[in-house]
C-alpha positions as CSV (number, residue, x, y, z in Angstrom):
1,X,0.0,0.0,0.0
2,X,1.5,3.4,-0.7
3,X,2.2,6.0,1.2
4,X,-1.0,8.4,0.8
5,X,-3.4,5.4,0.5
6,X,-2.4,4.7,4.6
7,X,-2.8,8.0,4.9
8,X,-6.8,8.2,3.7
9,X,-6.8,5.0,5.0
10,X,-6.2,6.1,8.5
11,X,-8.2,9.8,8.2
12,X,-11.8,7.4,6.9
13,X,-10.7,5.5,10.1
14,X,-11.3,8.2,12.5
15,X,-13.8,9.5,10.8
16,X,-11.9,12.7,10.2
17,X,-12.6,14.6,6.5
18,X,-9.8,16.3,4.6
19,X,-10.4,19.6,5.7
20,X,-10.0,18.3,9.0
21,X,-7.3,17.0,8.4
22,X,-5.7,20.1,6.1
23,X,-6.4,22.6,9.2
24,X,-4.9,20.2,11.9
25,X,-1.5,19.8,10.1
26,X,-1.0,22.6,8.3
27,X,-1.3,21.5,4.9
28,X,-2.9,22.8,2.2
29,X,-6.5,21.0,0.9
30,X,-5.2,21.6,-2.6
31,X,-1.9,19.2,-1.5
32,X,-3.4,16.9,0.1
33,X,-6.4,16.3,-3.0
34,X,-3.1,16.1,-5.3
35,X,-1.7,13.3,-2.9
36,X,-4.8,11.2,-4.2
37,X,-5.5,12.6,-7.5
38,X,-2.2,12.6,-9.0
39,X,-0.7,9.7,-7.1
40,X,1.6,11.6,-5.0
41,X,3.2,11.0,-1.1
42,X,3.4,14.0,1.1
43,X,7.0,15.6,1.7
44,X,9.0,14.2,4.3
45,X,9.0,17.3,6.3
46,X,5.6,16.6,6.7
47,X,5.4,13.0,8.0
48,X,6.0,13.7,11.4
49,X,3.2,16.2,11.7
50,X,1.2,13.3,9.6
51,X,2.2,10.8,12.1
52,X,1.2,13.1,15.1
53,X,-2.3,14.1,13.8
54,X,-3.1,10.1,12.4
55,X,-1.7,8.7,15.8
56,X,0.8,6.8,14.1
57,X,4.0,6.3,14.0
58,X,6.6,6.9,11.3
59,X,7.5,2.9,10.8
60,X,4.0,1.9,10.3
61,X,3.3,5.2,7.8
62,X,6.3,4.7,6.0
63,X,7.2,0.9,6.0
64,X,3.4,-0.8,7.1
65,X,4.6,-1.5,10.3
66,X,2.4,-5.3,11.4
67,X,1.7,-5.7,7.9
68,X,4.5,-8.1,7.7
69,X,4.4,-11.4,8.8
70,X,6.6,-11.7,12.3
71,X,7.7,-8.4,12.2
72,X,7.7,-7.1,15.6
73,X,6.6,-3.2,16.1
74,X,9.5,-1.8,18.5
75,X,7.9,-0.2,21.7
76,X,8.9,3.8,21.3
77,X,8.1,6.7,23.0
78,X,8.5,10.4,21.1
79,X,8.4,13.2,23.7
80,X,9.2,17.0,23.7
81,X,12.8,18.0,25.0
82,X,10.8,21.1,26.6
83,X,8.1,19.5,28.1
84,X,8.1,17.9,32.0
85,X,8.1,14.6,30.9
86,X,11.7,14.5,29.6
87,X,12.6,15.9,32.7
88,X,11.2,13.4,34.6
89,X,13.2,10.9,32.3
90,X,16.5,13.0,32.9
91,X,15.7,12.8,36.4
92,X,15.0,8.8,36.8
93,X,18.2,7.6,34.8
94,X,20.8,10.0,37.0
95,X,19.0,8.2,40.0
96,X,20.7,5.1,41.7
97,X,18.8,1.6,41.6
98,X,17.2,2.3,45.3
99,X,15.9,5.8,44.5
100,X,14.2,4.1,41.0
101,X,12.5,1.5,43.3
102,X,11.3,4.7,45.8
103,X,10.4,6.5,43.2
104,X,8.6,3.5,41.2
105,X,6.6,3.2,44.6
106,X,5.4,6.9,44.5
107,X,4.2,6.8,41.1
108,X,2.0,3.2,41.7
109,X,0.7,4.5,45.0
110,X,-0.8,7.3,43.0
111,X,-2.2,5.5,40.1
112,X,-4.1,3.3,43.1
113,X,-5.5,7.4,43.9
114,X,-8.1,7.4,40.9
């Protein structure tokens, strides 16, 4: 399947409609109509924001990631370098093996909160 047929694929899927689509990433209706109409991928400075807005990741946009038999999608996490979550990340791998446990503990206790 190529690249733009995931890509309707996947806006039919959530029930999204090209100008949906168009206004949340940014690219023109006229671009994304010729995607379809003259058989043409998107630029790859534009997968990412794809990806993001289709809640998928670049593997299974790019190379049908779980279309293939025994292939294996890897378990990957994209996050902002400005946002608190990488900070929390920085944080936990400078802390020792003890203060990971503690800290481990902290976060389950919560989740048992809601």
């Amino acid at each position: 399947m190529k690249i733009h047929d995931k890509i309707f694929k996947r806006i039919k899927e959530l029930g999204m409609t090209q100008k949906e689509f168009s206004e949340k990433t940014g690219i023109p209706q006229s671009t994304i109509s010729d995607w379809k109409g003259k058989n043409l991928n998107p630029a790859v400075d534009k997968i990412m924001i794809i990806c993001n807005v289709l809640g998928m990741t670049p593997n299974e946009l790019l190379a049908g990631a779980g279309e293939k038999k025994g292939y294996k999608q890897p378990d990957t996490l994209i996050i902002d370098k400005n946002g608190m979550e990488y900070e929390i990340i920085r944080e936990f791998r400078s802390m020792n093996d003890t203060q990971k446990q503690r800290l481990m503990g902290y976060v389950n206790a919560l989740k048992e909160l809601n």
